[in-house]
N, C-alpha and C positions, 0 to 999 in steps of 0.2 A: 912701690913702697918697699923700706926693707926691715928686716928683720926687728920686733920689739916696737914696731911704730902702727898706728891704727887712725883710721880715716874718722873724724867728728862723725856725730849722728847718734839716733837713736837707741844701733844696737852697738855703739863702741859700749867697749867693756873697759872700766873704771880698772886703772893700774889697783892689784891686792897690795894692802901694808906685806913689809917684810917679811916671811916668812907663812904669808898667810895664802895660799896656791888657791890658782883660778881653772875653773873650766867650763867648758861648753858644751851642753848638749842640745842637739840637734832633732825635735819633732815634740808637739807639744800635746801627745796621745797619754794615754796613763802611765804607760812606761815612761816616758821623757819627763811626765811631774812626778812621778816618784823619782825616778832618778836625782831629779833637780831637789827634791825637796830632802832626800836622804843624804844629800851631799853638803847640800847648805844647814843643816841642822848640825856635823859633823866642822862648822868654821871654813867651807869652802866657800870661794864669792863664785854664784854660780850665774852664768846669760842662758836663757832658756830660748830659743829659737822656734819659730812656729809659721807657717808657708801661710795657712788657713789666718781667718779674721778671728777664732775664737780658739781654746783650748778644748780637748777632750779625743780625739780623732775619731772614731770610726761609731761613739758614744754619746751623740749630740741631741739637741733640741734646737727647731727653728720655728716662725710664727708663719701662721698661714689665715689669714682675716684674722680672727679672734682668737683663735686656738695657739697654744702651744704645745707642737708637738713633734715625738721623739721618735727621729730616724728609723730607729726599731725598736722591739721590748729586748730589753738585757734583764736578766736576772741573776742572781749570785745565790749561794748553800753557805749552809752553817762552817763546814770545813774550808770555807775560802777563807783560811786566815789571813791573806797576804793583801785581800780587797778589803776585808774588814778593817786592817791596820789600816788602809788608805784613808776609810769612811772616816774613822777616828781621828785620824791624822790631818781631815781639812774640814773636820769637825760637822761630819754630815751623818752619821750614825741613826741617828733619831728620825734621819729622812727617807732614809730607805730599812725600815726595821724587818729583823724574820720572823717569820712563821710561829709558833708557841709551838707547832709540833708537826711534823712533814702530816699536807695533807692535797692530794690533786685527785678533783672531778675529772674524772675521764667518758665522754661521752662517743657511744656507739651509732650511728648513723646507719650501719650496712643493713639492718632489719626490716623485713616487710611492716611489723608492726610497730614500727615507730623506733626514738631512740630507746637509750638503756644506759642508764648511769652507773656506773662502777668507780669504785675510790681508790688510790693508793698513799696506804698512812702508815705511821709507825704505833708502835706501843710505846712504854718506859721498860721491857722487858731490857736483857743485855741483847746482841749481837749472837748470832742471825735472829735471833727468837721475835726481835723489834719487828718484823716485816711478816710476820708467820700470820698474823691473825689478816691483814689485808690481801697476803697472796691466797691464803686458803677460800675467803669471800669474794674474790676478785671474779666477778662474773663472765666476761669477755674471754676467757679460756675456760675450757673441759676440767673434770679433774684428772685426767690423767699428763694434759700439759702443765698444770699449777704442782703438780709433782719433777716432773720432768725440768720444770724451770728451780725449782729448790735443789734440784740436786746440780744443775748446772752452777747456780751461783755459789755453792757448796766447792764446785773446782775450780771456779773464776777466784773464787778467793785463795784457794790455793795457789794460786801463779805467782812468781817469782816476777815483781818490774821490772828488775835489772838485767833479769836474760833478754841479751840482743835477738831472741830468735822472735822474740814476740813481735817484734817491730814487720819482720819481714810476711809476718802473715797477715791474714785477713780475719774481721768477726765473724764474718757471716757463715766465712768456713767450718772456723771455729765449735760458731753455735751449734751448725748442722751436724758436725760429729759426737755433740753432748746431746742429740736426739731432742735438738727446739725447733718444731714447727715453722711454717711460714707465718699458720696466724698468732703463734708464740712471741714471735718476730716481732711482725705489728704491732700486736695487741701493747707489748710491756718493752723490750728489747730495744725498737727503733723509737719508742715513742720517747725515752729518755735520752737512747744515742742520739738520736738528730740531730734533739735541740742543745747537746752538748759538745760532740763532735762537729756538726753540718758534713753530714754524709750519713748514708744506710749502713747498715753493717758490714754489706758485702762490700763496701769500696772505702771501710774502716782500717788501719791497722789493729791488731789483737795490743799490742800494748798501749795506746793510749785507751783503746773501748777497757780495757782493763784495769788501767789508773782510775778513771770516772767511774767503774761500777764499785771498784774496792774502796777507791776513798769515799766518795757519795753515798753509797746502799750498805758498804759491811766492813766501814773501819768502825763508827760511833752511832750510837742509838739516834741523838740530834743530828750527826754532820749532814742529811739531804734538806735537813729542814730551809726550802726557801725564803729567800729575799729580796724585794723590790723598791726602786724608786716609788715615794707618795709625791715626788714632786718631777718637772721635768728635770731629762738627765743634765741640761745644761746647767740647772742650778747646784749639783752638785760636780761636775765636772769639768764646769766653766769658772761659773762664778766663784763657789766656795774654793775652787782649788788654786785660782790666781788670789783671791782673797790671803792663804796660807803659803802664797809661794810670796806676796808683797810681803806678807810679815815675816818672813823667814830670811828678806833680803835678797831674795832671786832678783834679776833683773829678766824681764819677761819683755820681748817681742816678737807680737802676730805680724802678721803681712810680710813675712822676712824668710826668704826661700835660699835656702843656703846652695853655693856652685861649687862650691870645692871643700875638702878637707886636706892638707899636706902638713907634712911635720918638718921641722927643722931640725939641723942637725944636732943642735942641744938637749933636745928631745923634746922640747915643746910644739906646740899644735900650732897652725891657722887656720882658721877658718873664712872664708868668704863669701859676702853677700853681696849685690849689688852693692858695686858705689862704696866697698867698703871691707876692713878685713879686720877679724877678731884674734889675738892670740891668747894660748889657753894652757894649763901644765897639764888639761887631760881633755879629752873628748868624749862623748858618750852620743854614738850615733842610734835615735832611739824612731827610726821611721820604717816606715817596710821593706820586705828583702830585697825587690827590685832597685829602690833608691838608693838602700844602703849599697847596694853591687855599684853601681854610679859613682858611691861618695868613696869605696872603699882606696886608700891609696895602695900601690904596686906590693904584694907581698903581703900583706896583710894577711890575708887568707890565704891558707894551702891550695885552696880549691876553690876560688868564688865562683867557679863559674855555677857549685852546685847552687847558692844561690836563687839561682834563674829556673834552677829545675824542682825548686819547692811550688806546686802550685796550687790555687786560690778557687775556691769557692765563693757562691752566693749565697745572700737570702734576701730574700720578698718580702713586702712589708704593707699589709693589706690594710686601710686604714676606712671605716664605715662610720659616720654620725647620722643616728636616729632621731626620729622627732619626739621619742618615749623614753623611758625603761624595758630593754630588753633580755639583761642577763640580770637576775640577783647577785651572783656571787662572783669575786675577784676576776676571778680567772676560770679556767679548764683548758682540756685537753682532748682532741678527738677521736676517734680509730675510725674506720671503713667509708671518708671521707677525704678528699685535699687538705682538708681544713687540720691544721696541726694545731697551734694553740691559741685561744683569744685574752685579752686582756682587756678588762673596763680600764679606759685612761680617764676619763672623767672628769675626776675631782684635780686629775693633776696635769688636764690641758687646760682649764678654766673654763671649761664648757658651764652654763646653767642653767642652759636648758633642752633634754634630752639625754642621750649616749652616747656616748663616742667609744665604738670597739678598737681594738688594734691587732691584728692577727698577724702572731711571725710563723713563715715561712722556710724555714732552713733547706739545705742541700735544692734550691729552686732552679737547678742548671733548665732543667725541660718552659720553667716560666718566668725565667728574670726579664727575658726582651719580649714579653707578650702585650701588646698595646694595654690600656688599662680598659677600653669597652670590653676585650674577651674575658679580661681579671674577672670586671664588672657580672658578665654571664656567666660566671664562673662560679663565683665566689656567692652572689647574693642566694640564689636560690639554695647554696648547701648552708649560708644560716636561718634560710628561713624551715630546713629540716633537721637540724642541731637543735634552735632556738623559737620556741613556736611564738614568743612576743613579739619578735619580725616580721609574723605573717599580717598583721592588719599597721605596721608602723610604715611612716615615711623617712624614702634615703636621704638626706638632706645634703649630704656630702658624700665621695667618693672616691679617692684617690690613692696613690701607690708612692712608695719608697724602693728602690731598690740599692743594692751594696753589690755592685757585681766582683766585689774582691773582699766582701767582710770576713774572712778565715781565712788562713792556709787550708790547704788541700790536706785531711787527716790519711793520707792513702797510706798502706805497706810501704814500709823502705823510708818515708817520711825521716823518720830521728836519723838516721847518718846523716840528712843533710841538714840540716838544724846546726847551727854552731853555739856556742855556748859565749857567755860575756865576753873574755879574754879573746883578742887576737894578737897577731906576731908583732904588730909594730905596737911599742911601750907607750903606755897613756891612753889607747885608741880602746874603747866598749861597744859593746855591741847590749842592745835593750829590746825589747819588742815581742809579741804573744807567740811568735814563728821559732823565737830563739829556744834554746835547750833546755826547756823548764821544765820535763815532764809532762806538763799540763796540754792539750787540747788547747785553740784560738780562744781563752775567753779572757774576762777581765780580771779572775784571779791570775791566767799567766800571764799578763801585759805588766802587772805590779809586783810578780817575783820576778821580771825579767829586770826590772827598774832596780828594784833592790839589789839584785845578784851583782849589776853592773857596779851601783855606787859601793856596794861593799867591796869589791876586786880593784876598783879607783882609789876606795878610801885605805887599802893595805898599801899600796903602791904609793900611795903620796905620803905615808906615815902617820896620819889622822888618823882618831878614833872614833869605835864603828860600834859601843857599847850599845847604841840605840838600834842598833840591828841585829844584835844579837838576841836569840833564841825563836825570833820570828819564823822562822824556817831553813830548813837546811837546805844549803846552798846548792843550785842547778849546777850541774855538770858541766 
């Protein structure tokens, strides 16, 4: 084919009126629908590209007999502005609502005499004072470590994001010279790192465990106040967000595995798929770092190869239906157990009869490949000493999820290799949770990476980006 010409089919992209600039991007995970949708709201005609049969990437729901259910539990805080704008934006808000006010069961298992519930909540007081009446009753530490942890968060919050030295250290280092315990550690410290990082502290960098404790615990009274899907993820990540990408004029196609990206001399893009070749006045490659290294063309990157040396974490996705009620309440959280956190999915796999727990797993390197009988021996017996309604209930179901690449790897050194939207060849974006958001693998930074991308697209093609203005300030 040559240049300006495009093979019929599904994912040709319809010639833009005059004036009116087309582009492509490439994965159809959160990053890649926000990208798409922040560009086509701004008059771009945008082709959304997706390998997989549905939209959402690493944030799905699938059916299994009668149940639907989701991959893993994701959950999102009050201060994910950038995922909240999403929810808004494909008009899913009301589906996944927060908290009234931060509140997590933390349940202690390590005790001869049974468990021991402990809570972590907020007041309405201001900052730090919000968190002063739950660290001081917080039973799973001494008082002299509920001291010891105030005064650390007291320095944590004195750190400086923007000093590069934070990146090349470690938490756990960190912790230990602010005088935190091992069971400091545990008890409060990894029980929040984990599930936000996916890693312990000690194989944390200090500036992202530092972004997640100052923006989550001691920028806003509300900002940890959690939030969850009441329905599966795929109905809002699937359906509601192709529903807001057809009405915004996306052109969306699944099943479509993109081979190349190369630019023309005029400085527009092509893109190719089987059987067929898109061209484009920008591109926005919004898939993971390994693929993006694949699609990037010569130059692009100073350095792709670092790339290859961002690496990938797991977690575990332990999934239990009872033949009863066995948790009262939403969710919790465990200490002196494997068991990290459960969620009733219930009402939002269509179960009606019984429970269906879901228990995520973070940083699982030691049990992502462990058959699901050992999971099985593994797992039942510590909810049947968490949970004493499991002790006379039947398993009806039992089975596993795993993501053996759901995160970047949050190690020291991490952010040098992190790129940010902009690369060297003009037109060409980079999207994705890995990229240079500040933020931790989650799904507030998959949707400021989306953002960051259409906004440096929509300066460069001369389009206005009023609808993105003041959302947050733009990643590095």
């Amino acid at each position: 084919m040559t240049e300006g010409t495009q093979a019929a089919g599904p994912g040709a992209n319809t010639p833009g009126r005059p004036g009116r600039p087309t582009a492509v991007v490439v994965g159809g995970g959160l990053a890649g629908i926000t990208a798409a949708l922040a560009l086509a709201d701004a008059g771009v005609r945008v082709t959304l590209l997706e390998g997989r049969p549905r939209l959402g990437g690493l944030a799905f729901s699938f059916r299994r007999g009668a149940l639907t259910v989701d991959n893993g539990q994701h959950v999102y805080l009050r201060c994910c502005t950038a995922y909240r704008w999403f929810l808004d934006r494909i008009e899913g808000a009301a589906l996944a609502p927060l908290q009234d006010r931060l509140d997590v069961p933390v349940l202690d298992a390590a005790g001869h005499e049974g468990r021991r519930l402990g809570r972590i909540g907020r007041t309405a007081l201001p900052v730090p004072l919000h968190l002063a009446k739950s660290l001081a009753t917080y039973p799973h530490l001494s008082l002299a470590e509920r001291a010891r942890v105030g005064r650390a968060a007291l320095a944590l919050k004195s750190l400086d994001l923007a000093d590069p030295a934070l990146d090349a250290e470690d938490f756990g280092g960190w912790l230990a010279r602010h005088g935190q315990s091992e069971r400091a550690i545990e008890a409060l410290w990894d029980l929040v790192g984990v599930a936000t990082l996916n890693a312990v502290a000690g194989d944390a960098s200090l500036a992202l465990a530092a972004m997640v404790f100052k923006t989550g615990l001691l920028s806003d009274q509300g900002a940890a106040d959690i939030g969850w899907a009441r329905v599966p993820l795929g109905e809002l990540h699937d359906r509601l967000a192709r529903k807001a990408l057809d009405s915004a004029g996306v052109r969306t196609e699944l099943r479509t595995r993109v081979t190349s990206v190369s630019p023309y001399e005029n400085g527009r893009w092509s893109v190719s798929v089987p059987g067929e070749r898109i061209d484009a006045d920008t591109v926005v490659l919004a898939v993971p770092q390994r693929e993006t290294h694949d699609l990037l063309p010569a130059g692009a990157l100073d350095a792709p190869g670092r790339l290859l040396e961002i690496g990938t974490a797991p977690i575990l996705n332990v999934h239990v239906v009872y033949d009863r009620t066995v948790l009262r309440r939403p969710f919790f959280a465990a200490i002196g157990s494997p068991v990290q956190w459960v969620f009733d999915r219930t009402e939002a796999s269509g179960l009606t009869d019984g429970q269906y727990l879901a228990l995520s797993q973070s940083a699982a390197q030691d049990e992502i490949d462990a058959p699901v009988a050992e999971l099985r021996e593994r797992y039942l017996p510590e909810l049947r000493r968490l949970l004493p309604g499991t002790r006379g209930a039947e398993v009806r179901d039992f089975f596993v999820t795993r993501e053996r690449t759901a995160t970047f790897a949050p190690t020291p050194g991490v952010g040098r290799l992190r790129p940010g939207a902009r690369t060297r060849a003009p037109g060409l974006w980079l999207a994705g949770s890995w990229t240079a958001t500040g933020w931790p693998a989650t799904m507030e930074g998959a949707v400021r990476s989306g953002v960051s991308a259409a906004r440096a697209a929509l300066d460069t093609l001369g389009r206005p980006r009023d609808h993105l203005l003041g959302l947050f300030e733009e990643a590095a």
